[in-house]
C-alpha positions in Angstrom: 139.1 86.5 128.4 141.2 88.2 125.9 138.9 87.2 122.8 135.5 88.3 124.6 137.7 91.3 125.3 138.4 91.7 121.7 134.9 91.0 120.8 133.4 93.8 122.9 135.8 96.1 121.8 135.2 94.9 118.3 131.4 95.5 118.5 131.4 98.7 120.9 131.9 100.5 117.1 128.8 99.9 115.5 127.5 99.8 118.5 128.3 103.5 119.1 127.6 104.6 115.7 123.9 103.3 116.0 123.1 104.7 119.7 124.6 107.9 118.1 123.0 108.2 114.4 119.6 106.0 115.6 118.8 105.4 118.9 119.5 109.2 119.9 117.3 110.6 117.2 114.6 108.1 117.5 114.7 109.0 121.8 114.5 112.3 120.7 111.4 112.2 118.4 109.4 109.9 121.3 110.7 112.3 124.0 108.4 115.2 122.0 105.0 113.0 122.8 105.8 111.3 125.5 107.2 114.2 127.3 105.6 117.3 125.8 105.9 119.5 128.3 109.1 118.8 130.0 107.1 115.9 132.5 106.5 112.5 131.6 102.8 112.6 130.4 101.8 109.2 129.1 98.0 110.6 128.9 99.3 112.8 125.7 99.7 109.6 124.4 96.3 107.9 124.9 94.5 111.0 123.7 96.2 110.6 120.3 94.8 107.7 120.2 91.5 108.2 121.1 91.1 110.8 118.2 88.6 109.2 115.4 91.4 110.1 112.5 93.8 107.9 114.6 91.9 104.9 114.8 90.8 105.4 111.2 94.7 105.3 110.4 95.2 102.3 112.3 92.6 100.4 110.7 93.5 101.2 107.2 96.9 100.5 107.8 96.1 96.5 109.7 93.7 95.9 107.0 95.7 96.9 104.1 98.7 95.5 105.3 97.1 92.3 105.7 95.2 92.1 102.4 98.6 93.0 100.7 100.5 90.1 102.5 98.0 87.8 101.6 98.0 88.1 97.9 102.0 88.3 98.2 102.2 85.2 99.6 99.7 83.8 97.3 101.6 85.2 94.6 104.9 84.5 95.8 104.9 80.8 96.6 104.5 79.3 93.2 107.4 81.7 91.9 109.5 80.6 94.6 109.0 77.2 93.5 110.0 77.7 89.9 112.9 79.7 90.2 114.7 77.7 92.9 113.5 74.3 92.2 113.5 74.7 88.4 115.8 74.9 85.5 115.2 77.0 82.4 116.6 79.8 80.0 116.7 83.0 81.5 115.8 81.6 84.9 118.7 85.0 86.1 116.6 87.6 84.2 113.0 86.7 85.5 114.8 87.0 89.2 116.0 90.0 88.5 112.7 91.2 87.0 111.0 90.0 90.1 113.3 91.4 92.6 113.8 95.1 90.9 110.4 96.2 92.4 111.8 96.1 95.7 114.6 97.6 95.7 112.8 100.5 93.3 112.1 103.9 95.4 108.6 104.1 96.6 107.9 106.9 95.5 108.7 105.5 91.6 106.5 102.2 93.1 103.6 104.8 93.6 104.3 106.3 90.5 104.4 103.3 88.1 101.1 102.2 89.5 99.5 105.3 89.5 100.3 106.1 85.5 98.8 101.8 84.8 95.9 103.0 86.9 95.2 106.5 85.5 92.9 107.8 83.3 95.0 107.8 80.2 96.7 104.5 81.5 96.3 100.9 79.9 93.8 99.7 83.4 92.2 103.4 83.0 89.1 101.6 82.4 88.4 100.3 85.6 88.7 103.3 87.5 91.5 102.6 90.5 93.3 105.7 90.7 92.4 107.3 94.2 91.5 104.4 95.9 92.6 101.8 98.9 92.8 99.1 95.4 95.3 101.4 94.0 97.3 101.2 97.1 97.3 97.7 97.4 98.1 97.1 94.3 101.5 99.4 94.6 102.0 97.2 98.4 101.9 93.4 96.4 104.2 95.5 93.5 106.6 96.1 95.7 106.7 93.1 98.5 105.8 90.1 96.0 109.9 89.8 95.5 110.0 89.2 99.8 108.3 86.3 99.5 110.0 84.6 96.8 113.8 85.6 98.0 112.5 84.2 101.6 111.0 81.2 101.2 112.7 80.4 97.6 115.8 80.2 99.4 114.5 77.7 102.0 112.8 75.5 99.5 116.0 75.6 97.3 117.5 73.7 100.2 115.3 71.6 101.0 116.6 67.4 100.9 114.4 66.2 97.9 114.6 62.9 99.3 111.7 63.1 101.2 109.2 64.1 98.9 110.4 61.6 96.6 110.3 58.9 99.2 106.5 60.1 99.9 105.6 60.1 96.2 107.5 56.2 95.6 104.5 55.1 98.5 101.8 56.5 96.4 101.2 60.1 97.7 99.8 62.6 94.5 102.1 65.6 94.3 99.4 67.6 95.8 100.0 65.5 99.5 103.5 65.1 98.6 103.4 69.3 99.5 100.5 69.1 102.5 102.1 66.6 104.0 106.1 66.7 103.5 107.3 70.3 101.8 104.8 72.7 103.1 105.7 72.2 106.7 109.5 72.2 106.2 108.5 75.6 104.3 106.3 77.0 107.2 108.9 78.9 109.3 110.3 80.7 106.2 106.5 81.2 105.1 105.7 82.9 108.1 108.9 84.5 108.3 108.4 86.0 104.9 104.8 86.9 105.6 106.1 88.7 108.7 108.6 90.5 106.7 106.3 91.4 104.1 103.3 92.7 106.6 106.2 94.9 108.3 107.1 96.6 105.0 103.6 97.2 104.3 102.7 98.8 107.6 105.2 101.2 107.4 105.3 101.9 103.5 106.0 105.5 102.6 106.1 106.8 99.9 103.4 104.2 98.0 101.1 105.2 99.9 101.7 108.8 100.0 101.7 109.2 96.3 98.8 106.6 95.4 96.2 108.1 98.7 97.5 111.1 99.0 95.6 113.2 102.0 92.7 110.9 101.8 93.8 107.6 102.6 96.9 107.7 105.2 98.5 104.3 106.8 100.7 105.1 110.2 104.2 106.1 108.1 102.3 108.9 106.2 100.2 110.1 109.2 103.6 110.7 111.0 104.9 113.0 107.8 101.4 114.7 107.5 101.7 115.6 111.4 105.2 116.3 111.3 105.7 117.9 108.0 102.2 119.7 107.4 100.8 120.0 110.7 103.9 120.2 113.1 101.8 118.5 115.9 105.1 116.9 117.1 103.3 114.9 120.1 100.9 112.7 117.7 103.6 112.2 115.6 105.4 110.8 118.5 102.5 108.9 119.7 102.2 107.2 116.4 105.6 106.8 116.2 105.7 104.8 119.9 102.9 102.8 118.6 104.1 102.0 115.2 107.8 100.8 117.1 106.1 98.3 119.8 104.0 96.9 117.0 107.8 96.8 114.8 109.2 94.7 117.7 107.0 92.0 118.2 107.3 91.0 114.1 111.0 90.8 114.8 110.5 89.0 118.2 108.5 86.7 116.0 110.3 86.6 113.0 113.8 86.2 115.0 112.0 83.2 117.1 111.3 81.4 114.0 115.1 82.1 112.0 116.5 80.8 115.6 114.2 77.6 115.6 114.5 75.5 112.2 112.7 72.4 111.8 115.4 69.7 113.2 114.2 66.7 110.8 114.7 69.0 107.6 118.5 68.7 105.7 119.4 71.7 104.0 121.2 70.9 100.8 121.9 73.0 97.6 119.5 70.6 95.6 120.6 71.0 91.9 117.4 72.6 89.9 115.3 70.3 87.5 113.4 70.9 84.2 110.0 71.5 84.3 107.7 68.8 84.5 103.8 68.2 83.4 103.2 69.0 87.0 104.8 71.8 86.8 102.5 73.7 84.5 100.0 75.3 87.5 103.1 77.1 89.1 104.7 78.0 86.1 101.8 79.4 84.6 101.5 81.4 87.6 104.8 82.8 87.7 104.2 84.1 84.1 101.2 85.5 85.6 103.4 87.2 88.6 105.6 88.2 86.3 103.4 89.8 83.9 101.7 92.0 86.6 104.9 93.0 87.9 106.1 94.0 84.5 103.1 96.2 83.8 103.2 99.1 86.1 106.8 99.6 84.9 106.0 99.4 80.8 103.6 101.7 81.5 106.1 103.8 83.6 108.4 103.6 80.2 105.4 103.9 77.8 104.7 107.1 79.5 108.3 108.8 79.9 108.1 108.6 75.9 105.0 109.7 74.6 104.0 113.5 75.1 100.7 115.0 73.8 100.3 111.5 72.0 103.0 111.6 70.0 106.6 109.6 70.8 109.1 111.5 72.3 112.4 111.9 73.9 111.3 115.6 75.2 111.1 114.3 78.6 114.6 112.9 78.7 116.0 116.2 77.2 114.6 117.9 80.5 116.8 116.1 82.9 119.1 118.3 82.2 117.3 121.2 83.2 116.0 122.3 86.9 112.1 121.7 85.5 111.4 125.9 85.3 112.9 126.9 88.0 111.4 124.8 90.5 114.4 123.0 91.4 117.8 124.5 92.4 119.4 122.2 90.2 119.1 119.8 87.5 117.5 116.3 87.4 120.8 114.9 85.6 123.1 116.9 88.6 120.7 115.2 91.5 121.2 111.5 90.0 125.3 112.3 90.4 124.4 113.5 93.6 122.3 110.1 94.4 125.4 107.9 93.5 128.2 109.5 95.3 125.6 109.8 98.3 124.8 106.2 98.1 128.7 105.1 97.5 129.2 106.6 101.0 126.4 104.7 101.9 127.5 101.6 100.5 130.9 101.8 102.7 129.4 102.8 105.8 126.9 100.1 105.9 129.4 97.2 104.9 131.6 98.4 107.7 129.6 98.3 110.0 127.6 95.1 108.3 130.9 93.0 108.4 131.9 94.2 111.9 128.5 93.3 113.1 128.1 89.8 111.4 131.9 89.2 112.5 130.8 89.4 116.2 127.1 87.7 116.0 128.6 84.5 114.6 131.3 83.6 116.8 130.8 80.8 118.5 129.4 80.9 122.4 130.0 78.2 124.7 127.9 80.3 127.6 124.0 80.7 127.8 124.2 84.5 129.1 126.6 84.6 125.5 124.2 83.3 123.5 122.3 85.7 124.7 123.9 89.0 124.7 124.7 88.1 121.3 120.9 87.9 120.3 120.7 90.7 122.1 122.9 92.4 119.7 121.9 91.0 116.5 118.2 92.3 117.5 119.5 95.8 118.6 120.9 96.2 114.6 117.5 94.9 113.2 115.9 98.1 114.8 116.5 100.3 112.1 114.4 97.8 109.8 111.2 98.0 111.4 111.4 102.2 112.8 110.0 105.0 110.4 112.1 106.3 108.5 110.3 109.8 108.6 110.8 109.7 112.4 114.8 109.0 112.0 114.8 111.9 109.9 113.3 114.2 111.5 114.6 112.7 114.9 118.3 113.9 113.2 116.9 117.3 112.8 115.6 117.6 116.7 118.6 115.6 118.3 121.5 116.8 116.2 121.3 120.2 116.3 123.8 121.2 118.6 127.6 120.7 119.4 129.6 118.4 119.2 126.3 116.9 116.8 125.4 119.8 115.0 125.6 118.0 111.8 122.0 119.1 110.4 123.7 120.9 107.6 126.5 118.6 107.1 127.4 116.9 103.8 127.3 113.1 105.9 124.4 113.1 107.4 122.2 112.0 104.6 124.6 109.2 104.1 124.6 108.0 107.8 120.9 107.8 107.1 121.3 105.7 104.5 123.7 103.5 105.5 121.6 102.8 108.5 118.8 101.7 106.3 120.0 99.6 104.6 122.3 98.1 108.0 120.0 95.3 108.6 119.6 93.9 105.2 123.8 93.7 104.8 123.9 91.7 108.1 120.9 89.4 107.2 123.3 88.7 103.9 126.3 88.3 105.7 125.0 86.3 109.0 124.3 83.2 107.5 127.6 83.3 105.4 129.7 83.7 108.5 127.7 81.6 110.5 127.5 78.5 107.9 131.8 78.3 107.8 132.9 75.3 109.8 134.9 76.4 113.1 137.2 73.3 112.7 138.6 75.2 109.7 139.9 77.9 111.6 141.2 75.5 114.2 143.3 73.9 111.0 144.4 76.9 109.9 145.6 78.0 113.6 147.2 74.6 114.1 149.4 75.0 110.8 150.7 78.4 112.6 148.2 81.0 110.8 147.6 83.8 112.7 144.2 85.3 113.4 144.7 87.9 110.7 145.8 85.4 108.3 143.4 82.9 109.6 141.0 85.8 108.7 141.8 86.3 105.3 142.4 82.6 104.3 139.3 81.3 105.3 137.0 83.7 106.4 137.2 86.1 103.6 137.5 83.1 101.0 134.2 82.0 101.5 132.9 85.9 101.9 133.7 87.8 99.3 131.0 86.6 97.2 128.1 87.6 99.2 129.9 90.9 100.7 129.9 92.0 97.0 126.0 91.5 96.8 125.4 93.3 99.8 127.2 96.0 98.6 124.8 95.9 95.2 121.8 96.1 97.9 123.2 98.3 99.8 123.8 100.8 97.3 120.2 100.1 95.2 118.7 100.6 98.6 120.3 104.1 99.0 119.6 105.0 95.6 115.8 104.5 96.6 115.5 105.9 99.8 113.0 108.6 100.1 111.9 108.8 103.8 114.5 110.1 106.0 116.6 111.9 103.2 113.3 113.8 102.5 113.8 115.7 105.8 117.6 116.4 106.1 118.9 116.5 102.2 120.0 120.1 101.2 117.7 121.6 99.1 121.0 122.5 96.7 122.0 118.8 96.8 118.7 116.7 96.3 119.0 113.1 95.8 117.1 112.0 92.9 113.7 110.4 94.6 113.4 113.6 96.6 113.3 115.6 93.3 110.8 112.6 91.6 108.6 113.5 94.6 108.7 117.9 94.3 107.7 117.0 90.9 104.8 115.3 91.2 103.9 118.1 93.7 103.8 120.6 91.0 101.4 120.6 88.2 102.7 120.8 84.7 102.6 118.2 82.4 106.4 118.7 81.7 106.7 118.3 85.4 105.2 114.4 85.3 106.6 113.8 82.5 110.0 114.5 83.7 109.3 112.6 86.7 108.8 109.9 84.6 111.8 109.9 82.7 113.8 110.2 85.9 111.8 107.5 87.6 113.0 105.3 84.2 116.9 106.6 84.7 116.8 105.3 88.5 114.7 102.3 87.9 117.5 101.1 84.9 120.5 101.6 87.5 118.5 99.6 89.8 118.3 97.1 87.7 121.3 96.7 86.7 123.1 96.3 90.1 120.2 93.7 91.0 121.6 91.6 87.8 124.9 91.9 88.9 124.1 90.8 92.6 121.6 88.0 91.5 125.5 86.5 89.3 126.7 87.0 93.0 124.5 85.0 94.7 125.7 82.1 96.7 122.8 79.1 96.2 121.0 77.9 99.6 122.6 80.4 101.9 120.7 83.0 102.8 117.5 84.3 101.7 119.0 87.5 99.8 
C-alpha cells in the first residue's frame, strides 16, 4: 500500500503539469467548435465538414500522407539494414546525416526543399516548386530517419541464428527475409509506418512553406483558420477531427509495442562487413543518403552565393534585425532559441524520468497494468495533437488568474518541453523497463535503501540514454515552430519563428538571410545529433 501510495503521489506531478499546460488548452480550443455559442452544438461540427474546402483538405492530407509513408518505408528499410546489421567506416556520421533531417525545424525542411526545387536551384529543371511533389518530397526529407531509427533498432536485435539456420537448409537470402526476418520485423515496420503517417498528417511548417495557400493538409488549415481567418469553430472542428484520427495510430501503434513476436530473441547482434549480397541495400542507402544530402547542399550553396557571386554577405546580416523588420537581431534570437530550449530540455527530462520511473514498475494486478497503460498513453497525447491548436489553446485558456501567463517568459518553454515529452519517455521506457527487478531485490537485501538502490542501479544503467534524450530534447526545442509561433514575444523570437517572418517578406537579402540562419540552426542540430548517436545504447530502444 505504501509503494502504490508513493507511486501515485510520484506521478500526480506530471500528471498535473500536463492537465494544466495541455489538456486545459487543448479543452479550451475544442470547447470554441464544439460549443460556439455557449450550448453544446455538435451540428457546428458536421457543417465544417461538409464544406467542399474541408473535404479537399482531408483528402490532400490522407493521400499525401500515405504516398510520403510509402516511399519512407521503401527508403528506409534497406538503410536500416546497413547501418544496424553492418560494419563500416563512418557508419556514426551517415546516422547522423540521416537522422539530422528530423530533428531540423520544418520550416528550414520546407526551405531546403524549396531552394533544390526552385528556379535557380540544381532540380530547377523539372519544375516542382508549387506543387503536391514538392511537398512530398519535403514529407520523405524529413520522416525517412523514422523509419530507420524504428525498425533499425529491432532488426539490430534480432537472434541471427535463425536466418542462418534457414540459409544452412538451402533458402536464397531473398526467402531467408520473406520467410524468417521480415515477419520478426513486421510490428516495428508497421509501427514505424504508423509513426511516420502521423508526422506527415500533421506536418506544419513543410507544408506551409512548400504549398503555401494553395495546397493546405489539416495542421495548416487550422493556422489559416485560426491565424488568417479567426473562424475559431472550423479550426476546432478540424482540430476534433485531426485528435480522434491521432488516437487510433497510437491505439495501434501502442497495441503492436505491447505485443512482440514471442518466438523472436532480442540480442545486441555484433555488426558484420558487408557482403556480395549486400551490394542492393548498400547501394540504396548511398542512394537515401544522397537525396537526403541534397536539399541541404543546396540550402548551404545558397546561404553563400548572392547575385552569383560567393559570399559571406548573408552571414554578416545575422547580426542585424533584416531592415527593420525584426525587433531584434537574427544572432540575438538564436541566444534566445538556446536558453529557451535549455529550459526546455529540464522540464521535459523531469517530467520524462518521473514518468518512465512510474510506467515501468512492475504490476502484479490486471486493473495495474492497466492504469499504468492508461498513463503511458495519456503522456503520448502531446505527440499526435497540433501543435498550432496547443498554442493558441494557451492563448484562449491561460488568460486569466492564477494562469495568466500569456505574456510570461515560461510559457514558450512549457510548450516546448511538452513537445518534445513523448519522445524523452519513448527513450527512457525501454531503458527502465529492460533492468532486471532481481537486481534491486540484491541491492535491498545487502541493506541499500530505495534512494541508494536508486542510484546504484537504476541510474547506472540510465545515465547513458538520459543524456541522449536530453540532446533530442533540446534539438527538438530548437526546431519547434508550431506552438511558439503563436505565444513567443515578438521582442524575444526564437530563431525558426524569425526564419519563417523572413520568408514572409520579399527581399532578396531577406531569403538570403533566412538561409544563412536556417545553415546556423541546422549545424547546432547536427552537432547535438552526433553527440547523442556516441550516446546511444545498442538494441534498446528505437531512438
Amino acid at each position: 500500500m505504501t509503494r502504490r501510495l508513493g507511486l501515485g503521489l510520484l506521478a500526480a506531478v506530471p500528471v498535473a503539469v500536463v492537465a494544466v499546460f495541455f489538456v486545459l488548452p487543448v479543452g479550451a480550443m475544442l470547447q470554441r467548435g464544439v460549443w460556439p455559442d455557449g450550448s453544446f452544438d455538435p451540428g457546428a461540427v458536421l457543417d465544417v465538414l461538409r464544406r467542399p474546402r474541408t473535404g479537399r483538405v482531408l483528402w490532400f492530407t490522407v493521400w499525401t500522407s500515405t504516398v510520403a509513408t510509402l516511399v519512407a518505408v521503401l527508403l528506409g528499410l534497406p538503410a536500416a539494414y546497413v547501418l544496424h546489421r553492418l560494419r563500416f567506416p563512418g557508419r556514426a556520421l551517415v546516422r547522423t546525416a540521416l537522422l539530422v533531417p528530423f530533428v531540423l525545424p520544418t520550416v528550414v525542411v520546407g526551405l531546403a526543399v524549396r531552394q533544390l526545387i526552385a528556379s535557380s536551384g540544381p532540380l530547377g529543371f523539372l519544375d516542382l516548386d508549387g506543387t503536391p511533389v514538392a511537398i512530398l518530397i519535403g514529407l520523405v526529407f524529413f520522416n525517412v530517419a523514422v523509419v530507420i531509427r524504428t525498425v533499425g533498432a529491432a532488426w539490430e536485435g534480432l537472434d541471427r541464428r535463425p536466418a542462418e539456420a534457414a540459409a544452412a537448409l538451402g533458402a536464397t537470402p531473398a526467402q531467408v527475409f520473406r520467410t524468417v526476418t521480415l515477419p520478426a520485423l513486421r510490428p516495428a515496420i508497421v509501427s514505424a509506418a504508423s509513426v511516420v503517417f502521423l508526422f506527415c498528417a500533421t506536418a506544419f511548417g513543410v507544408v506551409l512553406v512548400l504549398g503555401g495557400v494553395r495546397y493546405s493538409s489539416v495542421e495548416t488549415e487550422i493556422y489559416l483558420l485560426t491565424a488568417d481567418l479567426l473562424d475559431l469553430p472550423a479550426a476546432a472542428a478540424l482540430s476534433l477531427v485531426q485528435m480522434l484520427a491521432v488516437v487510433a495510430l497510437l491505439v495501434v501503434v501502442g497495441r503492436l509495442r505491447a505485443v512482440p513476436d514471442p518466438t523472436v530473441r532480442r540480442v545486441a547482434a555484433a555488426p558484420t562487413r558487408p557482403r556480395r549480397r549486400d551490394v542492393p541495400a548498400v547501394a540504396m542507402t548511398l542512394l537515401t543518403l544522397g537525396l537526403v544530402s541534397l536539399p541541404v547542399l543546396a540550402l548551404v550553396v545558397g546561404s553563400v552565393r548572392r547575385e552569383g557571386r560567393w559570399s559571406l554577405a548573408y552571414y554578416r546580416a545575422l547580426g542585424g534585425s533584416a531592415e527593420g523588420l525584426l525587433q531584434t537581431s537574427v544572432a540575438d534570437a538564436l541566444a534566445a532559441s538556446l536558453r529557451i530550449a535549455v529550459d526546455a530540455t529540464w522540464m521535459s527530462l523531469s517530467l520524462g524520468l518521473v514518468v518512465a520511473f512510474v510506467v515501468t514498475r512492475t504490476v502484479r494486478t490486471r486493473a495495474g497494468r492497466r492504469a499504468r497503460a492508461v498513463l503511458d498513453g495519456f503522456f503520448m497525447l502531446p505527440l499526435g495533437v497540433s501543435a498550432v491548436t496547443l498554442g493558441f489553446g494557451f492563448l484562449i485558456a491561460l488568460d486569466s488568474p492564477p494562469l495568466d501567463l500569456r505574456s510570461s517568459p515560461v510559457l514558450v518553454p512549457i510548450a516546448q518541453a511538452l513537445v518534445a515529452l513523448p519522445l524523452v519517455v519513448r527513450i527512457l521506457v525501454p531503458v527502465l523497463a529492460g533492468i532486471d527487478d532481481r537486481q534491486r531485490q540484491a541491492a535491498a537485501s545487502l541493506g541499500a535503501g530505495p534512494l541508494r538502490t536508486l542510484l546504484t542501479v537504476d541510474l547506472a544503467v540510465v545515465w547513458r540514454p538520459l543524456l541522449a534524450a536530453a540532446g533530442f530534447a533540446f534539438a527538438v526545442s530548437l526546431g519547434e515552430f508550431g506552438a511558439t509561433s503563436f505565444i513567443v514575444r515578438p521582442a524575444e523570437p526564437t530563431l525558426p519563428v524569425v526564419i519563417y517572418r523572413l520568408l514572409g517578406h520579399p527581399g532578396a537579402l531577406n531569403y538570403g538571410t533566412a538561409m544563412a540562419a536556417s545553415v546556423v540552426l541546422a549545424a547546432v542540430t547536427a552537432g547535438v545529433i552526433l553527440v547523442v548517436e556516441r550516446l546511444r545504447v545498442p538494441a534498446v530502444g528505437a531512438w
